[in-house]
The first five atom37 places (N, CA, C, CB, O) and aatype in JSON, in Angstrom:
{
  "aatype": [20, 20, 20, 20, 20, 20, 20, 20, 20, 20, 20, 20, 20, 20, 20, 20, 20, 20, 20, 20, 20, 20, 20, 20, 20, 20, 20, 20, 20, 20, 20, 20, 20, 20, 20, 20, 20, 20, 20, 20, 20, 20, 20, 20, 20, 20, 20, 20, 20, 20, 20, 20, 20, 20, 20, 20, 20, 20, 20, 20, 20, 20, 20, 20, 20, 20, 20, 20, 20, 20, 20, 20, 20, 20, 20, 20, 20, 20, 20, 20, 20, 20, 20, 20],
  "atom_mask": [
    [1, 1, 1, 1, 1],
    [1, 1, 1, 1, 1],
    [1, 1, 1, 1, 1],
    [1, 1, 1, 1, 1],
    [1, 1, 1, 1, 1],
    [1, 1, 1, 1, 1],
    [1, 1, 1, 1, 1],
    [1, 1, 1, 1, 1],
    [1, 1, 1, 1, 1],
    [1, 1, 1, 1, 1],
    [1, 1, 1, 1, 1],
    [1, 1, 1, 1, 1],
    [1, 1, 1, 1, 1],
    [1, 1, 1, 1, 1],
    [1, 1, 1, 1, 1],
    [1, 1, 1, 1, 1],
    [1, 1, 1, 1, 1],
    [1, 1, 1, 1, 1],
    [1, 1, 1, 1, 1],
    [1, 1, 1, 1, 1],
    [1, 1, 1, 1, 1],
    [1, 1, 1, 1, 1],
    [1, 1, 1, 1, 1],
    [1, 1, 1, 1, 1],
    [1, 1, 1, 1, 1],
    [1, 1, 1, 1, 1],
    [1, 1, 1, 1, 1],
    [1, 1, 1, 1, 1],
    [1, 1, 1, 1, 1],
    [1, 1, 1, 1, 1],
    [1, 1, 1, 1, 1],
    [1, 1, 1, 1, 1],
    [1, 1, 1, 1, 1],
    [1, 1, 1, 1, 1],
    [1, 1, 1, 1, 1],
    [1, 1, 1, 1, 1],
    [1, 1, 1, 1, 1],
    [1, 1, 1, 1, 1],
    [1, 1, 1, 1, 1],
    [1, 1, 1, 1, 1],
    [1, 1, 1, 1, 1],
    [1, 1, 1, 1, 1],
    [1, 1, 1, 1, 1],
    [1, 1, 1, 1, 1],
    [1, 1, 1, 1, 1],
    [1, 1, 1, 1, 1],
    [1, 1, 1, 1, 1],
    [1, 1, 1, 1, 1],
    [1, 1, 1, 1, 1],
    [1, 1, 1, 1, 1],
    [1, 1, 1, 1, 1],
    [1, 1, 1, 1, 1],
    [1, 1, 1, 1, 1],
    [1, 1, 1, 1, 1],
    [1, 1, 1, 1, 1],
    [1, 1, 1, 1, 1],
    [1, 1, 1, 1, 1],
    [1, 1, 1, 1, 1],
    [1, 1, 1, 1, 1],
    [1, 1, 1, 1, 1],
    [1, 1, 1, 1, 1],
    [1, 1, 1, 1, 1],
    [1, 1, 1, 1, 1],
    [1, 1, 1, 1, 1],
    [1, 1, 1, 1, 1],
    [1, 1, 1, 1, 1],
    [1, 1, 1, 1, 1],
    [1, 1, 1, 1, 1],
    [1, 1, 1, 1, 1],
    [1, 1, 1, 1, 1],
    [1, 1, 1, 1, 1],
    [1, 1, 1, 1, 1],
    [1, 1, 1, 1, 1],
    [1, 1, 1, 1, 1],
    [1, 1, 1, 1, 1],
    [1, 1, 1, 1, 1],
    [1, 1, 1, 1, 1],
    [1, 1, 1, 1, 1],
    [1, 1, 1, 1, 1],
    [1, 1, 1, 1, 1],
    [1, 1, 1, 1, 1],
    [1, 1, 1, 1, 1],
    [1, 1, 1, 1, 1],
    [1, 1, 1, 1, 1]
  ],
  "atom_positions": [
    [[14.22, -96.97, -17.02], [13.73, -96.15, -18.12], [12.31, -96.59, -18.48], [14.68, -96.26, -19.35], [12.05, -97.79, -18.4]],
    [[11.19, -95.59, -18.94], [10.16, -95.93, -18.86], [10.01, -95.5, -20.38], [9.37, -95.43, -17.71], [10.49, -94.59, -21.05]],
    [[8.85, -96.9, -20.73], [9.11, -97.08, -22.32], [7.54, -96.39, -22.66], [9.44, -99.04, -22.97], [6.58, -96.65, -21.94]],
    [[7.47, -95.72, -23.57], [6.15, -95.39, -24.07], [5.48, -95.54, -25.59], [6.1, -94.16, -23.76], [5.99, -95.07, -26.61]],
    [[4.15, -96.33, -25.52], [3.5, -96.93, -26.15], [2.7, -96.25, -27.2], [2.94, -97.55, -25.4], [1.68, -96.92, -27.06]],
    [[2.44, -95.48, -28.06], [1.61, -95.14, -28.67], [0.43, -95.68, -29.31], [2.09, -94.77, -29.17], [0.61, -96.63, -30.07]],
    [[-0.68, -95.26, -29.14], [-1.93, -96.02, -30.11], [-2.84, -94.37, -30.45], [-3.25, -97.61, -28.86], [-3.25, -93.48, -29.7]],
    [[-2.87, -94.53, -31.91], [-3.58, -93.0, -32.2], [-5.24, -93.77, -32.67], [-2.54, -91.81, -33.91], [-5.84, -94.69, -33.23]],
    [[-5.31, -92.5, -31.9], [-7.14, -93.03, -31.64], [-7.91, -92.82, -32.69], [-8.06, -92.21, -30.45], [-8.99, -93.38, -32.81]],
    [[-7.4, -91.93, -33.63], [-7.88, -91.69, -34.52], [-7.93, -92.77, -36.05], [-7.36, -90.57, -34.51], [-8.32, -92.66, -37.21]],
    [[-7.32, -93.72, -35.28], [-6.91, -94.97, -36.63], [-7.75, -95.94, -35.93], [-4.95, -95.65, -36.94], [-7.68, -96.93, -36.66]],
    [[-8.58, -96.27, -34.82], [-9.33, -96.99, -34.28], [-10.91, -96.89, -35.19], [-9.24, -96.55, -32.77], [-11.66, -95.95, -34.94]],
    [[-11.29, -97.85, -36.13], [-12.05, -97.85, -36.45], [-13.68, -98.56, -36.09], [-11.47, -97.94, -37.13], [-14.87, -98.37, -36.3]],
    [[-12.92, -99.3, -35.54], [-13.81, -100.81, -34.62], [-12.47, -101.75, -33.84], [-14.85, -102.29, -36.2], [-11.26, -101.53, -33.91]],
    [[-13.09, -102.66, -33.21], [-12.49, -103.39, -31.86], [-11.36, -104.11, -32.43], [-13.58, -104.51, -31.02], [-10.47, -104.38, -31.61]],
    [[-11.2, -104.45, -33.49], [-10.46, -105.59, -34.32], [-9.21, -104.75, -34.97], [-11.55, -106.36, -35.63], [-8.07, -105.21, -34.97]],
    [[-9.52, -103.5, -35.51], [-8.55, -101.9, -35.9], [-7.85, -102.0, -34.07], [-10.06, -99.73, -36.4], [-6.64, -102.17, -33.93]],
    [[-8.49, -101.92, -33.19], [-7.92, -101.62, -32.03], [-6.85, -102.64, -31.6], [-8.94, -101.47, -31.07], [-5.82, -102.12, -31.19]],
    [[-6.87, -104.2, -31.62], [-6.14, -105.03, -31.24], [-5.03, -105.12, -32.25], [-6.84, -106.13, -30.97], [-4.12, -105.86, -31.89]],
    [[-4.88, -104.52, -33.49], [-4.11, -104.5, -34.43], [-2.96, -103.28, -33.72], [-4.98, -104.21, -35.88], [-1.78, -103.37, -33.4]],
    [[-3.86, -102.26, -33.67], [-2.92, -101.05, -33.34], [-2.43, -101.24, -31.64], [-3.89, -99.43, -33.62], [-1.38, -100.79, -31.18]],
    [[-3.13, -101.76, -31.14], [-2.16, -101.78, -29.81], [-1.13, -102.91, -30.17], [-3.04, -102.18, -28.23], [0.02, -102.5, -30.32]],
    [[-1.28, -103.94, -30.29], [-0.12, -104.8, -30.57], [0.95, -104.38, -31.8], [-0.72, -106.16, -30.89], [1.91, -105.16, -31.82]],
    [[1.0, -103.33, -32.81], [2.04, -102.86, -33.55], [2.34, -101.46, -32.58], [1.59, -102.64, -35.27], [3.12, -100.61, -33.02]],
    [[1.78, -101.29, -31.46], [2.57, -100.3, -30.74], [3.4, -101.02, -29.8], [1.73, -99.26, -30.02], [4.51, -100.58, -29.51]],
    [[2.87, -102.31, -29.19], [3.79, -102.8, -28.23], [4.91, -103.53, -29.05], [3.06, -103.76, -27.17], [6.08, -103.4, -28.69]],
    [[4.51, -104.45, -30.38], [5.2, -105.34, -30.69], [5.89, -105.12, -31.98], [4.5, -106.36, -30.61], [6.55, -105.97, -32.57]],
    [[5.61, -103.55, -32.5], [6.24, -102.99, -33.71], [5.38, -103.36, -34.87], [7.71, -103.49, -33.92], [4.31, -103.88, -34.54]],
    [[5.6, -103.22, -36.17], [4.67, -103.51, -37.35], [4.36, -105.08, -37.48], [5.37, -102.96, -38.75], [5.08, -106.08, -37.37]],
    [[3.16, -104.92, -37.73], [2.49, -106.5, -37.83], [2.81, -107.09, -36.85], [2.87, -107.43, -38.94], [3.4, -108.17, -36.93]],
    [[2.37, -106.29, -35.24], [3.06, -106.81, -33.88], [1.55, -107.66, -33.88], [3.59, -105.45, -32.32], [0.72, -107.72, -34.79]],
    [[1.51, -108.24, -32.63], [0.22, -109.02, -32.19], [0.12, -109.4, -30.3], [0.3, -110.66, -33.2], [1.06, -109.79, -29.62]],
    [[-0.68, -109.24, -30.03], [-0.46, -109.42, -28.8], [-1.79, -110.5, -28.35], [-0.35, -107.91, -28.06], [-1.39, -111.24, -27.44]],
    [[-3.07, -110.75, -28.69], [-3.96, -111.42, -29.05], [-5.53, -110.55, -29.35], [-3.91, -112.44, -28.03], [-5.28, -109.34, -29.43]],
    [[-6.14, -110.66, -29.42], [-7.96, -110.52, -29.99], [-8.61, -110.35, -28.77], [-8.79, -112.03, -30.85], [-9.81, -110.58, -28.91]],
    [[-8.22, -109.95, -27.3], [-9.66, -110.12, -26.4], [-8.79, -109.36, -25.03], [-10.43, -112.23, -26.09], [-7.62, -109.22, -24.68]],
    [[-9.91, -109.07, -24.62], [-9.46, -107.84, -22.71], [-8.47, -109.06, -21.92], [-11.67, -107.38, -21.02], [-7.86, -108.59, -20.95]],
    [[-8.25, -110.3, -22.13], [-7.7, -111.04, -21.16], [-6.0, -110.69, -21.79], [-8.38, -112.8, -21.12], [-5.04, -110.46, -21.06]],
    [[-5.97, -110.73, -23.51], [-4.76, -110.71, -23.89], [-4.21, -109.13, -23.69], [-4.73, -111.29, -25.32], [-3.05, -108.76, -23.53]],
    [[-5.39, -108.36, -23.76], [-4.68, -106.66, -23.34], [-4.36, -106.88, -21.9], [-5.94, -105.05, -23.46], [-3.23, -106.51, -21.58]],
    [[-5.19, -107.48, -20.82], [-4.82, -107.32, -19.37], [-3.37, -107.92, -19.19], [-5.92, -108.11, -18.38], [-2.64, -107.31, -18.4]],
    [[-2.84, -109.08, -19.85], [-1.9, -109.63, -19.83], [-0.68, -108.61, -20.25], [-2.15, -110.74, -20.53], [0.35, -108.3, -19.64]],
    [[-1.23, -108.18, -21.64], [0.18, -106.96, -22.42], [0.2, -106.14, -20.93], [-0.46, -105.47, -24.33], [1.18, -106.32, -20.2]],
    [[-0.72, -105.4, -20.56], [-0.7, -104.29, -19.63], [0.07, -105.07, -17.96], [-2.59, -103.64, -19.5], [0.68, -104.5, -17.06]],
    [[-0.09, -105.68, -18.03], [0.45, -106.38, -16.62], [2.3, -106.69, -17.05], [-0.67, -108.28, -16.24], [3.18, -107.11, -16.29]],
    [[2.38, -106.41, -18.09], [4.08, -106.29, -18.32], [4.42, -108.38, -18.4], [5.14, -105.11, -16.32], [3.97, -109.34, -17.78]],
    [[5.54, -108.17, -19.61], [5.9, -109.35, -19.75], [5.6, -109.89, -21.47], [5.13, -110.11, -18.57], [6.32, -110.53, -22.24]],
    [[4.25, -109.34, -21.61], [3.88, -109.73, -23.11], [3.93, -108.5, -24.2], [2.31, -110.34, -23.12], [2.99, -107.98, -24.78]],
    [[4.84, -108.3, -24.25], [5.54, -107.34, -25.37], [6.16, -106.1, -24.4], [4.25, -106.66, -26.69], [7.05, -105.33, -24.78]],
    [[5.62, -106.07, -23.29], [5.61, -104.94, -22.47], [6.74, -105.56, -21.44], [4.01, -104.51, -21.83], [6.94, -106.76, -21.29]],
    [[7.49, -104.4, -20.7], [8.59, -104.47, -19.98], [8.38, -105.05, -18.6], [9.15, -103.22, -19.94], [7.52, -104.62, -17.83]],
    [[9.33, -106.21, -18.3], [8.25, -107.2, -17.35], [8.16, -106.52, -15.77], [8.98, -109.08, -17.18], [7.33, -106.77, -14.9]],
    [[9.33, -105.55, -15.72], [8.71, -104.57, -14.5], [8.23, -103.32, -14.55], [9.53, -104.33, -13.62], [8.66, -102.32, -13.96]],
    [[6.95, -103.47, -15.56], [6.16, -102.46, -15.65], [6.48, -101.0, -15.88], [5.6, -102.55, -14.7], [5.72, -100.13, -15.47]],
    [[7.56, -100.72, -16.52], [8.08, -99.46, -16.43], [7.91, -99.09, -17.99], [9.63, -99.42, -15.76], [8.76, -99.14, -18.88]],
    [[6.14, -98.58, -18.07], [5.37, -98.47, -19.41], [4.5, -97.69, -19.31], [4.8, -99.55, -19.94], [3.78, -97.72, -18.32]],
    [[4.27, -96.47, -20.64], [2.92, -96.08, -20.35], [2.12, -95.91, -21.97], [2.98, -94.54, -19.36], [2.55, -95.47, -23.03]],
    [[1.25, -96.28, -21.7], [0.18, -95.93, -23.21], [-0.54, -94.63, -22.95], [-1.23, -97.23, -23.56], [-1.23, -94.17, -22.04]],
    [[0.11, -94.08, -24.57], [-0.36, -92.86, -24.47], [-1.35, -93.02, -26.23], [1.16, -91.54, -24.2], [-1.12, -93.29, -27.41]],
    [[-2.27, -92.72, -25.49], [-4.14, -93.08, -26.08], [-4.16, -91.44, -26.7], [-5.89, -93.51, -24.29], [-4.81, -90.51, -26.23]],
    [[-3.18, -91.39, -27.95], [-3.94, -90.0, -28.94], [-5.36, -90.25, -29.27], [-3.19, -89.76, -30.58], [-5.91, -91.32, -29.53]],
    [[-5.92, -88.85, -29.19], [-7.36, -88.61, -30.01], [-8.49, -89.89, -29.08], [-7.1, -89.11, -32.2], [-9.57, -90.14, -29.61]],
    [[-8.21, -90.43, -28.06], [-9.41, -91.19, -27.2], [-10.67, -90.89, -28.08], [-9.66, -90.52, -25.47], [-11.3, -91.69, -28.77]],
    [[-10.83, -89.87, -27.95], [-12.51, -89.21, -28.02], [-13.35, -89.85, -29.51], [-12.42, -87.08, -28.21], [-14.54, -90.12, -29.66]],
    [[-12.13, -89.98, -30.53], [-12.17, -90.79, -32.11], [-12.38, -92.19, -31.36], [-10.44, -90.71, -33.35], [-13.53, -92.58, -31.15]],
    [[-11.44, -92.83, -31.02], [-11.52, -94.16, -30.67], [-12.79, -94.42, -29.61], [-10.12, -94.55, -30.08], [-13.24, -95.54, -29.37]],
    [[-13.24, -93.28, -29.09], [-14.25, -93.73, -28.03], [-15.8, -94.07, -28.92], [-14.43, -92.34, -26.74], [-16.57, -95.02, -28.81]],
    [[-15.85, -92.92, -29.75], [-16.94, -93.19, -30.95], [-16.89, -94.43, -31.34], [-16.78, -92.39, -32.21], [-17.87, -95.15, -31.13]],
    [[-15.71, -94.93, -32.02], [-15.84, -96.13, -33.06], [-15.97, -97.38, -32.01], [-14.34, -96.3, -34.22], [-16.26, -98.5, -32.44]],
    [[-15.71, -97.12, -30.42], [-15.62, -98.64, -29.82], [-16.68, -98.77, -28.99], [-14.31, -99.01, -28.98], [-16.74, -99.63, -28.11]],
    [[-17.89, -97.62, -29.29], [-19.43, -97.42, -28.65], [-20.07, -98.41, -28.5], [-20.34, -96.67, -29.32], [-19.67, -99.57, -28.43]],
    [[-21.55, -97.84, -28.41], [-22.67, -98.97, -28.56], [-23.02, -99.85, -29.21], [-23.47, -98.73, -28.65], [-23.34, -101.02, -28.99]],
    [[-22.88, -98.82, -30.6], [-22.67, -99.47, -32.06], [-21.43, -100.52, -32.38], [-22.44, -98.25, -33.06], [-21.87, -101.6, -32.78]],
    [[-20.34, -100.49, -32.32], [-19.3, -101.9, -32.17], [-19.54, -102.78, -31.11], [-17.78, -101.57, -31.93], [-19.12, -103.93, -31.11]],
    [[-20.32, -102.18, -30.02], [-20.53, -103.46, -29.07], [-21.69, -104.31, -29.27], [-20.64, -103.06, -27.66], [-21.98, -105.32, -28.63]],
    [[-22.24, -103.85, -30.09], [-23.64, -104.27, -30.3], [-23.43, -105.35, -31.32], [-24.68, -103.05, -30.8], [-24.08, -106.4, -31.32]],
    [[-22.24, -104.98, -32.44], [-22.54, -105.58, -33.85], [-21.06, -106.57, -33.28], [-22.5, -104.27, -35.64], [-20.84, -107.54, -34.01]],
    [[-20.26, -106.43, -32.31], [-19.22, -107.84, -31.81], [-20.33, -108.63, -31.17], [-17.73, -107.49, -30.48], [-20.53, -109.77, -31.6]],
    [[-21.21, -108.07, -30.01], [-22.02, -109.1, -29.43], [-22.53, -110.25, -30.54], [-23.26, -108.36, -28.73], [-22.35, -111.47, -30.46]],
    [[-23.33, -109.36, -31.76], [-24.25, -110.15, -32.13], [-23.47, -111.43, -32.93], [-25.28, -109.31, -32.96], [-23.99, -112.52, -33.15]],
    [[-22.24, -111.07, -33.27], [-21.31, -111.95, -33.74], [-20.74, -112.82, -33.3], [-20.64, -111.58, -34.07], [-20.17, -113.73, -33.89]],
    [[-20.83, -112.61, -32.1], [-20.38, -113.81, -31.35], [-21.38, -114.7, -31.1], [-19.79, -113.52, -30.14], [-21.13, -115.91, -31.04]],
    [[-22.91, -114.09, -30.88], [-23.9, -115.11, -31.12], [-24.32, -116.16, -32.27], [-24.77, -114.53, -31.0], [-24.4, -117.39, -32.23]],
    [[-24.53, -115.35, -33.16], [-24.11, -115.89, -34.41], [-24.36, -116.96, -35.43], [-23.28, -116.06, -34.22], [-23.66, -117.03, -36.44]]
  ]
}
């Protein structure tokens, strides 16, 4: 049975809104999965909240909202923060 994930794109405000909402889609309310692409590659590779033989799919409502808020502009203002 293949389990499916929701994240509505339209609640993606910046990168930090995003790691919140994917981990309360994999891991339910006030889920967590971690803060960075190594801890999403991990959720997505099955095992960390996700079904460990991959039988998962994320379904990405409203992308086009979430694609705005995780632009130039959030990459620009995480970079500079991490410099800091």
């Amino acid at each position: 049975m293949t389990v499916t994930y929701v994240i509505e794109g339209s609640e993606v405000t910046g990168l930090e809104r995003f790691w919140e909402l994917i981990g309360e889609a994999v891991n339910g309310p006030g889920g967590y999965f971690g803060r960075g692409l190594d801890s999403f590659a991990d959720c997505l590779s099955g095992g960390f909240g996700t079904p460990d033989d991959g039988a998962f799919v994320i379904e990405w409502r409203d992308h086009t909202a979430s694609a705005r808020a995780l632009g130039h502009e959030e990459t620009a203002r995480r970079l500079e923060a991490l410099l800091g």
